[in-house]
C-alpha positions in Angstrom: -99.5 37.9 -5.9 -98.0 40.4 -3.2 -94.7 39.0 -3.7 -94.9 40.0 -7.8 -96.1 43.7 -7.0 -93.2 44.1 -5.1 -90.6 42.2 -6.9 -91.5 44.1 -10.5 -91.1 47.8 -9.0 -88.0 46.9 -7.6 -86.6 45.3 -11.1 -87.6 48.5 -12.8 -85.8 50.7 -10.2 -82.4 48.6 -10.6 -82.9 48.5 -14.3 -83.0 52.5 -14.3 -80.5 52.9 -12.1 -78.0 50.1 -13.8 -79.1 52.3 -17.3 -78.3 55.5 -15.4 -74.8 54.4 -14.4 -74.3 52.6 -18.2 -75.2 56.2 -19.5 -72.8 58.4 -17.2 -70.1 56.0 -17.5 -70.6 56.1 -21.1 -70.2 59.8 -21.0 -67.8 60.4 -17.8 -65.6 57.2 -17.2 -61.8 56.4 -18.1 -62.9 55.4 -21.7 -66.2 57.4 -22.2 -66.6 59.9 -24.5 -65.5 63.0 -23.2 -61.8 61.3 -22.1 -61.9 60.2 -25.6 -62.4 63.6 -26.9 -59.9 65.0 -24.9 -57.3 62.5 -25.3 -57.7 63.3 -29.5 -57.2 66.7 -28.8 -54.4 65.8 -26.9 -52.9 64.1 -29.6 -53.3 66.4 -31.7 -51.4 69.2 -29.6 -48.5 66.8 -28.7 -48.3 65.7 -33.0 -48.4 69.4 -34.1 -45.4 69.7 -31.7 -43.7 67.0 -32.6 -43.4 68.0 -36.0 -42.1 71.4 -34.6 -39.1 69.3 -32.8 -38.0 67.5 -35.7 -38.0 71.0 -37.4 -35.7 72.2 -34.6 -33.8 68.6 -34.9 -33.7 69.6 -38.5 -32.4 73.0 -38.0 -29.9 71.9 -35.4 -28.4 69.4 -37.5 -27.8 71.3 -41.0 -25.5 73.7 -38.7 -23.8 71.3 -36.9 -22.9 69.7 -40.1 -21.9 73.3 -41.3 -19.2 73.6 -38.1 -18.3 70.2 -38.8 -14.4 69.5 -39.9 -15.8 68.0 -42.5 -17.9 71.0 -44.1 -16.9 74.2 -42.4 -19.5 77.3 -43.3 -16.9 80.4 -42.6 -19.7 82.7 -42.3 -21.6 80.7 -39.7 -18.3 80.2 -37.7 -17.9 84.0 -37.6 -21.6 84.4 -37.0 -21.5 82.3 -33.8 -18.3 84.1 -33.1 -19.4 87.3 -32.4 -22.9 85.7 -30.8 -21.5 84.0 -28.5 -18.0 85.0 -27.9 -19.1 89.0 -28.5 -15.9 89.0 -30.9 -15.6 92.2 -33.6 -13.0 92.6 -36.1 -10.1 95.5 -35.5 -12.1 98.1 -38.1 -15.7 97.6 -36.7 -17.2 100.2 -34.4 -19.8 98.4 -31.5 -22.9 101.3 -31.2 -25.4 100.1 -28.1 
């Protein structure tokens, strides 16, 4: 009769405690729901970027086709020209 007194407070403080950790793992661990949370939002951020890269990957490759042999865009050849070269025809005046 002792031994049962004992024995079922006990099982009740290891059940609330085993509940306890159930609960903040549930909430805290590696797959609870705040990592989960985060990890969505995560996604989303590195999707919406994604999709700003293969705008970019876009971008980059219409004017590399333009400068190709193939297709040459005069106007973008003389626009990267003076970008990057600083080149200005004979009858232009530079005003910094």
């Amino acid at each position: 009769m002792v031994r049962q007194v004992l024995i079922s407070p006990l099982i009740l403080v290891g059940l609330i405690v085993a509940c306890g950790y159930i609960f903040y793992s549930g909430l805290q661990g590696n797959h609870g729901l705040i990592q989960q949370r985060q990890l969505e939002d995560e996604h989303s951020r590195l999707v919406e970027e994604l999709q700003l890269l293969r705008g970019e990957v876009a971008f980059m490759k219409n004017k590399t086709e333009r400068l190709s042999e193939r297709y040459l865009d005069l106007e973008l050849l003389d626009e990267q020209a003076r970008k990057v070269l600083g080149l200005i025809h004979v009858d232009e005046i530079v005003v910094n």
